[in-house]
N, C-alpha and C positions, 0 to 999 in steps of 0.2 A: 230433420234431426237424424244424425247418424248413428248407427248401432252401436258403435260404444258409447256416445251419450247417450241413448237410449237405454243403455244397460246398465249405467252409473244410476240414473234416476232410480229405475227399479229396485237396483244395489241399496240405496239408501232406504226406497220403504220395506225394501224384506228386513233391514238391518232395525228399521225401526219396531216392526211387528218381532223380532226377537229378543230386542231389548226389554220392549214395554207389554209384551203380550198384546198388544190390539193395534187396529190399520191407523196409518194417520191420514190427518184429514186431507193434505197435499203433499208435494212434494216444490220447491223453489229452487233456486238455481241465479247463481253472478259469475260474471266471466272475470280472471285475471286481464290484465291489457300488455298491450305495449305503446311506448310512444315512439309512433312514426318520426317525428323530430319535436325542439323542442325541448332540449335541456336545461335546467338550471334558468330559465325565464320565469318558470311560477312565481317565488317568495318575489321574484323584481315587477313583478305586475306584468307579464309577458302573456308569449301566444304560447299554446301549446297544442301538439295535434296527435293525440293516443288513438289508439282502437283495440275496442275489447276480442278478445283471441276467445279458440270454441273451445279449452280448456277452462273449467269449471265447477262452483262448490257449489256443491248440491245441499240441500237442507229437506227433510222430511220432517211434519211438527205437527202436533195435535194439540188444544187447550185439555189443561185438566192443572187437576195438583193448588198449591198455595203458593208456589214460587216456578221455579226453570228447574229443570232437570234435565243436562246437556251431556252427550256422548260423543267422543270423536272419534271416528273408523279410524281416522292415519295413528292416534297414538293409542287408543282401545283405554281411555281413560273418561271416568263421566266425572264430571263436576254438579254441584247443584247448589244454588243459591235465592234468596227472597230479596226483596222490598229495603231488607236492612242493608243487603250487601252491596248494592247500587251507590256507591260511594266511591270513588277512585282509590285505587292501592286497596280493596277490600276482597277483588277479586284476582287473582296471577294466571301469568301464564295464557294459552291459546282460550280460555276461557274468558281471560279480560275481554277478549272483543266481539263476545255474545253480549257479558256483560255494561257493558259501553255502551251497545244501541239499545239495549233496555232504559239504561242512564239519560242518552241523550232523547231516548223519545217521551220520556218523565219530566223533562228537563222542558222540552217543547212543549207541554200541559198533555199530555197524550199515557192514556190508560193500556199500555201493553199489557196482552190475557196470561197470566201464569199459562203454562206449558210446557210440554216433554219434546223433547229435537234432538236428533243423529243429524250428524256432521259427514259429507264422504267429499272427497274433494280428488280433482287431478290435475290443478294450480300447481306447478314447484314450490317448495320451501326456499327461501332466499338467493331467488335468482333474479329478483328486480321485477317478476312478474305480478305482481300486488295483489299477493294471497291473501295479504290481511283486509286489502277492499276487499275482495270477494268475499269472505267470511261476512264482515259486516253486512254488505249487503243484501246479502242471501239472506241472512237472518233477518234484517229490515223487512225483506220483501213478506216473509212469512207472519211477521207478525202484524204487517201493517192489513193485511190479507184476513190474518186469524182473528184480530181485534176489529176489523172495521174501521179501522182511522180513516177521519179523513185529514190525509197529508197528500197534497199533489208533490206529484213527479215529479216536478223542476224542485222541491226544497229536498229530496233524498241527499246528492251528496253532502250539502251543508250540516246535515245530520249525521248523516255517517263519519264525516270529518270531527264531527265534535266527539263524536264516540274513540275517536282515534286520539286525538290531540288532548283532552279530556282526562279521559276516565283511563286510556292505555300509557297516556302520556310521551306520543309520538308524534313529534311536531312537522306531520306532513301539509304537505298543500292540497287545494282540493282535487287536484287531476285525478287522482285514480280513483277517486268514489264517485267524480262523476263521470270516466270512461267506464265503469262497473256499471251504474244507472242508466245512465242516458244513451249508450251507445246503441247504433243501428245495424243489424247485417247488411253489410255491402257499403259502410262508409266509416269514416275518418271522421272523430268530433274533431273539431278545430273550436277553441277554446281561448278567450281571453279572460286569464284568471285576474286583470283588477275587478270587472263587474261581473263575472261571471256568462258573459254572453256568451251562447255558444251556435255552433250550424255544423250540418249534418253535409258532410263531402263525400261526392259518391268515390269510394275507392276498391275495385273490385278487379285485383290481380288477375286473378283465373280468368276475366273475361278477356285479359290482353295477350294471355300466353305468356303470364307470369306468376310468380311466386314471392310471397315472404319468406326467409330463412332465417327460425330463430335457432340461432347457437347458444347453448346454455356452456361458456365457458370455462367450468370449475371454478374460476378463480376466485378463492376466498376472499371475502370482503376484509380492507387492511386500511386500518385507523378512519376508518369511513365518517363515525359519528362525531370525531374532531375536525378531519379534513372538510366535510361537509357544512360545521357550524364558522367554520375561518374562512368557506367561499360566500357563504351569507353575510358576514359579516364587513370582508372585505367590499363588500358590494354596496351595504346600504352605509359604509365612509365615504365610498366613491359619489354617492347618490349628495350626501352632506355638503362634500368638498365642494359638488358641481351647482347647489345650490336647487337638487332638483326631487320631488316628490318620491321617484322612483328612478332608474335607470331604463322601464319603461319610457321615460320623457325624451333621452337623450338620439338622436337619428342619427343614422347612417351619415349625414351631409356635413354633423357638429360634431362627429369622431375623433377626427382629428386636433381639434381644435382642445377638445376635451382631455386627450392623452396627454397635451403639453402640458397640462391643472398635477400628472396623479406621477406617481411611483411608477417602476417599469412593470413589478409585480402585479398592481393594481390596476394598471393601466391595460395588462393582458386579460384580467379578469372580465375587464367594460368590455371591450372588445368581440370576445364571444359574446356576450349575452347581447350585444348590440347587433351581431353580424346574426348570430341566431334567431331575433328576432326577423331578422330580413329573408333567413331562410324559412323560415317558417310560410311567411308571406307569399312567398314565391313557390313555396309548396303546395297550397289552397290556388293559384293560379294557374299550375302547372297540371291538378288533377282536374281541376274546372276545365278544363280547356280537353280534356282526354288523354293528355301526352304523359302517364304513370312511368312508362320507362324516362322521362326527362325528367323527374327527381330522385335519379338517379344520383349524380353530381353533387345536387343539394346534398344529398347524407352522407359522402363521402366529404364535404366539405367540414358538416357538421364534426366528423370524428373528428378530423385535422385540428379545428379547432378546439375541442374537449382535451385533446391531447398534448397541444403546444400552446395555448393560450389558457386555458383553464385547468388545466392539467393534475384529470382526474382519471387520466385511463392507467393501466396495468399492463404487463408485456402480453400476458394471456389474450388480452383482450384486443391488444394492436396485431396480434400474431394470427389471431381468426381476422379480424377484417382485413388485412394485407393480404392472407391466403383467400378469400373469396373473390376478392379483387383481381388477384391474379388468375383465377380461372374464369375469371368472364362476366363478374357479376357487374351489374348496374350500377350499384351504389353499393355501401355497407355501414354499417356506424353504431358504434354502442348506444344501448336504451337503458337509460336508468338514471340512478343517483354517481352512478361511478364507482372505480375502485373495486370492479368486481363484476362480478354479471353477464346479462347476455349481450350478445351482438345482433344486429338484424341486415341482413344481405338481402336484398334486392333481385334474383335471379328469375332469369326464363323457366319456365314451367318443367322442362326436358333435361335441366338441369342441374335441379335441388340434388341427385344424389353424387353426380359429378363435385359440386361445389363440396358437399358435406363429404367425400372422401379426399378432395384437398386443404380442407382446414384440420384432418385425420391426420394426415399424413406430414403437415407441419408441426401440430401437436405431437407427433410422435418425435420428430426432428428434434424439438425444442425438448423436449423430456417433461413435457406438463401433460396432467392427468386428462385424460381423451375425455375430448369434448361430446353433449349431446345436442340431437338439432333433430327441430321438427316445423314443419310449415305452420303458419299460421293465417288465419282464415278472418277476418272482418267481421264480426259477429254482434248478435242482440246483448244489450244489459239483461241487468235482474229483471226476471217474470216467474212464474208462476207455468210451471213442465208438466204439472201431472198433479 
C-alpha cells in the first residue's frame, strides 16, 4: 500500500472519529477501473476486459443507530435515512447509492446492520472512471463485513448492479461492479457478460518497462444518455433483422454476409462490436502469451473503430490519442461509454511524462482545456484496509 492510500484510509477514520465522536470499527475500500478494451460489447453479450486502478473510495463505518447516517468528505454533506427510505426515488443524489446497496441487499433476503459511514474518495467525478461502482462497493464491502452476511464474492457485482440499475435508476451493465469486486493486483478481468464468466489475466505493465496513461480529457459529456440509448438500440434491430439472440452470435467469418441484411448506419454499428469482440480476444492471447506491448495495435484499432464505425468519440478525445500516438506510444484508445472521457496510452515506462507533455501541448494547440494524466496501476477489488 502506498502512502497516499495509506493516508486516504486514515483520512477517512479521523474524519469519521470527528463526525461521530467515536473509532469506527474498519475502514473498506473499491477501486474505480478502466477498461483495457472492450467497448460497447456488454448490453450485446460480449467480452469485456477492465482493471481496477489504485484510485479509490474509502468507507469508514461503525454499526450503531436505527438507520444510516452517511457523510461525504468530497461534498461535506451527510444524509441519513431508515428502512422506510429504501425504496427507489426515496433517496437523491450521491446518497442514492449507499442507499441502493442497502435496497439490493434487502432485496437478496439479507439484514444490513443500521450504521454511521464517512465517505472519502480519490475516483474522479465523471470521467468514465466508475466512481459510482466504487462507492457501491465499498459500501457492500462494509456492511457485508459489519453485518456478517453471508454472500460469497462471485454474487457482489450482481448486487451492486441492482443497486445501480434499481434503486439509482442507471441502466449499466455489470462490468464495473464486477471490475470494482472481483479484480486482482497485477491482472486484467477478462469477462464474458452473457454468463458472467470470468478469469484473471496476468497484466503487469511495470514488469515490461511499461506504463498505462490515463488522460482525463476534459471533454464534457454531450447528448451521451440519447446517443448511448440509439447505440443500444440500433444493435439489438440488427440482432432481430439477423435473426440472432445477440450480436454476440454473429462472427467475424458471417460479417460480411450480414452487412448485406442492414443499413450502412447499422451495418457500421455490427461491425465494431463484432470486430471488437475479436479484439478483445486477441487481447487475453496476446497477454497470455507475455507480448503486453503487442496489444498495442489492438487498442489503437479499438479507437478507429469507436470513432468511424460506432462513432462515439469527440475531437478532445481523438486529439489525446493522435498526440500520444505521435510521440511513441504503443497503442492508445478511448475507455468508456463515449462522447467524453478518458483515453488510455499504452507507453514505455521512461515515457509517461514525454507522452503527457505532447497530448499538453496539442491541447494547447487545439484551444481545449488542459488535460490531466496519471498512470494507472492493476490493482485488488473491494476488501477491507484497515
Amino acid at each position: 500500500m502506498n502512502a497516499h492510500k495509506e493516508d486516504r484510509y486514515v483520512g477517512a477514520a479521523r474524519l469519521f472519529v470527528s463526525r461521530f465522536d467515536r473509532e469506527p470499527t474498519g475502514v473498506w475500500s473499491a477501486p474505480g477501473r478502466v477498461n483495457l478494451i472492450g467497448e460497447h460489447t456488454d448490453y450485446n453479450g460480449g467480452y469485456v476486459m477492465p482493471f481496477a486502478i489504485s484510485r479509490r473510495t474509502a468507507v469508514a463505518a461503525a454499526k450503531g443507530g436505527t438507520g444510516w447516517t452517511v457523510w461525504s468528505a468530497a461534498t461535506d454533506e451527510e444524509a441519513a435515512f431508515g428502512v422506510g427510505d429504501l425504496a427507489p426515488g426515496r433517496v437523491q443524489g450521491w446518497a442514492a447509492y449507499v442507499a441502493g446497496v442497502l435496497f439490493a441487499l434487502r432485496e437478496a433476503g439479507f439484514e444490513p446492520p443500521a450504521a454511521e459511514l464517512v465517505i472519502d474518495s480519490d475516483v474522479p467525478l465523471g470521467t468514465g472512471l466508475s466512481s459510482s461502482a466504487a462507492l457501491e462497493c465499498a459500501v457492500l464491502s462494509a456492511m457485508v463485513d459489519l453485518g456478517g452476511l453471508d454472500l460469497p464474492r462471485e454474487r457482489w457485482p450482481a448486487l451492486a448492479q441492482r443497486a445501480e440499475n434499481e434503486y439509482v435508476g442507471v441502466p449499466t451493465g455489470i462490468m464495473d461492479q464486477s471490475a470494482s469486486t472481483l479484480c486482482r493486483a497485477g491482472h486484467a478481468l477478462f469477462l464474458d457478460c452473457r454468463d458472467g464468466a470470468s478469469e484473471h489475466i496476468p497484466f503487469d505493465p511495470g514488469g515490461s518497462g511499461l506504463a498505462v496513461l490515463v488522460i482525463d480529457t476534459k471533454a464534457p459529456h454531450r447528448h451521451v444518455s440519447n446517443e448511448y440509448a440509439a447505440r443500444r438500440r440500433s444493435c439489438e434491430e440488427a440482432a432481430r433483422v439477423l435473426g440472432l439472440p445477440s450480436l454476440r452470435d454473429l462472427s467475424g467469418a458471417d460479417l460480411p454476409a450480414a452487412l448485406d441484411k442492414l443499413d450502412g448506419t447499422t451495418g457500421r454499428r455490427v461491425r465494431h462490436v463484432v470486430t471488437e469482440n475479436e479484439r478483445v480476444l486477441n487481447t487475453v492471447a496476446m497477454l497470455q502469451a507475455g507480448r503486453i506491448a503487442g496489444i498495442g495495435p489492438l487498442m489503437t484499432a479499438s479507437h478507429a473503430s469507436m470513432r468511424d464505425d460506432y462513432e462515439i468519440t469527440v475531437p478532445e478525445v481523438d486529439t489525446a490519442v493522435e498526440a500520444a500516438l505521435a510521440a511513441g506510444a504503443h497503442g492508445a484508445r478511448m475507455t468508456g461509454g463515449g462522447f467524453g472521457g478518458c483515453v488510455l496510452a499504452l507507453v514505455d515506462a521512461d515515457a509517461v511524462d514525454s507522452t503527457t507533455a505532447a497530448v499538453a501541448k496539442a491541447y494547447a494547440e487545439a484551444g481545449f482545456t488542459p488535460p490531466e494524466a496519471f498512470t494507472a496501476t492493476p490493482s485488488a477489488g473491494a476488501r477491507r484496509v484497515a
